[in-house]
C-alpha positions in Angstrom: -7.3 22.3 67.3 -9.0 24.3 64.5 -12.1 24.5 63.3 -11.7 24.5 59.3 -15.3 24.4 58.5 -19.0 24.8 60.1 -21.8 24.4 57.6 -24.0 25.3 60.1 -24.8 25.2 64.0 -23.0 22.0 65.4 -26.7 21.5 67.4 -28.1 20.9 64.2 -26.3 18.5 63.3 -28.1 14.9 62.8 -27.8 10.9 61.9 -26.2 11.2 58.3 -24.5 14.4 58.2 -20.8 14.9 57.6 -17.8 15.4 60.6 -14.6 15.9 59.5 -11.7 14.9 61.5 -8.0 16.6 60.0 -9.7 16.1 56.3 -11.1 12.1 56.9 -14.8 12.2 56.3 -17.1 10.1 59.3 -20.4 10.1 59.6 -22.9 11.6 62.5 -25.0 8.4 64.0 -26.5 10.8 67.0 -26.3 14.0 69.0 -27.8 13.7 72.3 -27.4 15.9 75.8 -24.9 14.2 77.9 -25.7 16.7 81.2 -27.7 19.9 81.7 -25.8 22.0 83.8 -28.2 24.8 83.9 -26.5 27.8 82.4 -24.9 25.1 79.8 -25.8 22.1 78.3 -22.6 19.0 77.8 -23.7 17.4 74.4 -22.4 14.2 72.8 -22.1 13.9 69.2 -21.6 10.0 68.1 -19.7 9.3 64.5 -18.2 6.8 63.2 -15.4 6.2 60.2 -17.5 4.4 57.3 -14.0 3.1 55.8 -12.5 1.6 59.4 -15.6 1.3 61.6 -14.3 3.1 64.2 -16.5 5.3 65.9 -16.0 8.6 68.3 -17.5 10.6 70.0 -17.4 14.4 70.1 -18.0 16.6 73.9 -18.7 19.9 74.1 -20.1 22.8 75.6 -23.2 24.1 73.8 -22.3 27.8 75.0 -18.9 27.7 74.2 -18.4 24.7 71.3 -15.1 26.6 70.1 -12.9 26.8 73.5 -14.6 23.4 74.4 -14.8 20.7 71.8 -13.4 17.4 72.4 -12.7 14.3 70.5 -12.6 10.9 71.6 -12.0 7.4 70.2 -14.0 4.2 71.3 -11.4 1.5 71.3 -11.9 -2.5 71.2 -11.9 -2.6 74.9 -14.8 -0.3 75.2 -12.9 2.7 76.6 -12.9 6.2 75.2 -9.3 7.4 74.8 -9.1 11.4 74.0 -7.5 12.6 70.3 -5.2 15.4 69.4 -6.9 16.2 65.8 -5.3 19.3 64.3 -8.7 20.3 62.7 -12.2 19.5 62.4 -15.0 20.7 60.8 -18.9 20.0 59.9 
């Protein structure tokens, strides 16, 4: 996956900002820490799709958010189900 575009730090990002996900615009709902690990922190990014009302959710590493991001896709039965995007960007 590449990373097209970072307006700035993905930890700043908050409720109302922009994610991109391979060009469709969603929006951020919440960033939150999902684990400390010690030496890294696993944060959660929520979004959703304004035009479908789907929502995701982004993982990653806060040391290493390149090698590490993740995206996933809440689906009607209330599983997460990881995505391939080719690109990204904030």
């Amino acid at each position: 996956m590449e990373i097209l575009k970072k307006s700035k730090p993905i930890g700043s990002l908050k409720e109302g900002d922009s994610f991109f996900i391979n060009g469709k615009e969603m929006k951020v709902d919440k960033q939150f820490l999902f684990q400390d690990h010690g030496n890294t922190k696993e944060m959660v990014i929520e979004i959703f799709n304004p035009e479908s009302n789907r929502e995701y959710q982004i993982r990653y590493f806060d040391d290493q958010v390149e090698s590490s991001i993740e995206i996933y896709e809440l689906l009607e039965d209330f599983q997460y189900t990881r995505r391939e995007p080719k690109n990204v960007g904030w």
